[in-house]
N, C-alpha and C positions, 0 to 999 in steps of 0.2 A: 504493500500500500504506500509505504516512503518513498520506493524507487524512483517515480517519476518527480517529487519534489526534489532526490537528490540530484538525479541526473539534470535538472532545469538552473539545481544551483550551481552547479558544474558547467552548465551551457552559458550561465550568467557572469563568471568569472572568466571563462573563456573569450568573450566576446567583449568583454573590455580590457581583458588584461592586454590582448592580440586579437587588436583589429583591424581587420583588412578590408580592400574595397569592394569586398562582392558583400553584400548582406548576408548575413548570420539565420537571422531570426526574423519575424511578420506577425503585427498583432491581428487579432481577427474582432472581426460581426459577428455575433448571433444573428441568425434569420431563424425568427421563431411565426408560429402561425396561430389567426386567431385574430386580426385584423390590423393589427397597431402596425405603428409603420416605425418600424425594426431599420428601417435603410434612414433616418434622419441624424441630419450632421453629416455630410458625406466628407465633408475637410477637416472634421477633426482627430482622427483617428492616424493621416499623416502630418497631421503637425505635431501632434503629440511623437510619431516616431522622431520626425526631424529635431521635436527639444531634447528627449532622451538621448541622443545620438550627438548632438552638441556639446549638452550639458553634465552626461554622465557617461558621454565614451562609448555608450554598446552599436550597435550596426545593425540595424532596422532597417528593412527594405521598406524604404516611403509608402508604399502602397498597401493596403491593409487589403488580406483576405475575408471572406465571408463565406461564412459556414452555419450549418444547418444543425440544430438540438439534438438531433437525432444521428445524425451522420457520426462513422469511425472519424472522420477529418478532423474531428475536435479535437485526438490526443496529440496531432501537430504541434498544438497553441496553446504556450503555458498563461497566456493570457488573454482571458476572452473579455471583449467589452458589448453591451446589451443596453439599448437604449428604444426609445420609444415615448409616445402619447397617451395610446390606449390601450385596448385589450390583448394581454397575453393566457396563450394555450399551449400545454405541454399534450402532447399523447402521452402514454401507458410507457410508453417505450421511449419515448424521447428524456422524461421523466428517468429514467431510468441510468439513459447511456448518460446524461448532466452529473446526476450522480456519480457514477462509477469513475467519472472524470476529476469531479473535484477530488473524490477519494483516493486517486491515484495520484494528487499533487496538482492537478490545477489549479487555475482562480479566476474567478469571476467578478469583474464589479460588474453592476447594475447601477445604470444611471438615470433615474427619472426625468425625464424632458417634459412633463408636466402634464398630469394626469394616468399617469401609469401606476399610480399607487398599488391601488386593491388589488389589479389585475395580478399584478406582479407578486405578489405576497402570497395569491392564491396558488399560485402555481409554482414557484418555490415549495408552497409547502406540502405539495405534489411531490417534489423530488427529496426535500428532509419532513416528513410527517413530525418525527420525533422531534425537530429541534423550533425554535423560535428567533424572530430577528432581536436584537439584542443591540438598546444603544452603545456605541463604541465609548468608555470616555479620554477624555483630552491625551490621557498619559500612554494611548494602546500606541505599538511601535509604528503602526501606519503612517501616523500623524509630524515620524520626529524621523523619517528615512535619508535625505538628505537633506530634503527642507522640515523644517520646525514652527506646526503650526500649534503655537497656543491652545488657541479656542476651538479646534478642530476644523471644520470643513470649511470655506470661505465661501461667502454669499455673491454668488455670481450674475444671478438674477432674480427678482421678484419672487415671481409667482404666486403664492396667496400673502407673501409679508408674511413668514415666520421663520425664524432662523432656522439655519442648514443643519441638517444631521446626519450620522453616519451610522449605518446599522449594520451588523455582522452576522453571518450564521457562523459559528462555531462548530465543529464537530472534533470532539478527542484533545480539545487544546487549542486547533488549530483553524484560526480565521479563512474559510473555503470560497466566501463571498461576502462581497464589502457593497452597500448600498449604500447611495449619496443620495438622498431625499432634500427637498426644499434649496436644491446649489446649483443643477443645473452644469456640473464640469466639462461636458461636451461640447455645451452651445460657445462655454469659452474657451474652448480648443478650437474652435473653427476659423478662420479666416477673419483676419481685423473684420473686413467691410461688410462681413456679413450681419453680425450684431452691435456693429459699430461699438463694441464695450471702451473701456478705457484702458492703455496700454497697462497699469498697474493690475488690474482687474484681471486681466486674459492672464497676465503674466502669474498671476496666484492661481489660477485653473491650472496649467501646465505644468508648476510646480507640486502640486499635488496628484495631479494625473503620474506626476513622475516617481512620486515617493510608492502608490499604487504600482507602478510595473516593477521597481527594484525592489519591493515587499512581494510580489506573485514571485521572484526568484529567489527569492533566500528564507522565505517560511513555507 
């Protein structure tokens, strides 16, 4: 069940200690089904490789894969990112291979883009019946990877006006999925002109999208 966390921290060391110009490694999409639109934010997922790759060395091929709940493809990608508005659905079986994924050393954030709450919680707990989301607090190692966020998650955008939160499922010790509720970190990953944010603002989404990908390799 360790193997693949160790082999990824192995791949994570690797890939910054000697790095070279072909890419290494690709983060991926969930394409999940059920109506939500799984494919939103399409530029932030290479910006995030390009910060990672600037700012902490590793080799990300810019262009991000996308992959299917259900699909073997999953165990490619020790990290997966899942974003969306509204309704998400797992089958029986897709439920199933997410599991056996995370349990094998994956990791998943889930990022709400506003309105994906319920769906989203329902269907996780699809694939951990047993377990509960669980707010993270300020002092969990996510928060302090290379950047050091105090107060935890940074408030990226609106949405209903309540501060950001970050929730975990746990299983065995180990944080398998990390949800960012009320922050919105994708829409700040995206292209300045997209959400026209302000350059401080984007720049604190990236930062923590980045302590997220060097935490999926080394826990």
């Amino acid at each position: 069940m360790k193997k693949l966390t160790i082999i990824f921290g192995i791949l994570f060391f690797a890939l910054t200690a000697f790095k070279s110009d072909k890419p290494t490694l690709q983060l991926a999409l969930v394409k999940y089904n059920g109506g939500g639109d799984w494919y939103s934010n399409p530029t932030a997922l290479p910006n995030l490789a390009e910060f990672c790759n600037k700012e902490m060395g590793t080799n990300f091929e810019k262009d991000y894969a996308t992959v299917e709940v259900g699909s073997v493809e999953l165990f490619n990608y020790p990290f997966l990112h899942m974003t969306g508005h509204g309704n998400v659905v797992f089958s029986d079986a897709e439920a199933e291979n997410l599991r056996l994924y995370l349990l094998s050393g994956g990791f998943l954030h889930i990022d709400d883009n506003y309105g994906m709450d319920p769906y989203v919680r329902t269907a996780m707990k699809k694939v951990f019946p047993e377990l509960e989301f669980i707010e993270l607090p300020f002092e969990h190692e996510i928060y302090s990877q290379k950047y050091k966020f105090n107060n935890g998650l940074p408030k990226i955008h609106e949405h209903d006006g309540k501060s950001p939160q970050g929730f975990g499922l746990i299983y065995e010790g180990r944080l398998v999925c990390f949800y960012s509720y009320e922050c919105d970190l994708g829409d700040g990953w995206e292209d300045p002109s997209v959400h026209k944010d302000p350059p401080e603002v984007r720049r604190k989404a990236l930062e923590m999208g980045a302590n997220l990908v060097r935490y999926a390799f080394q826990f």
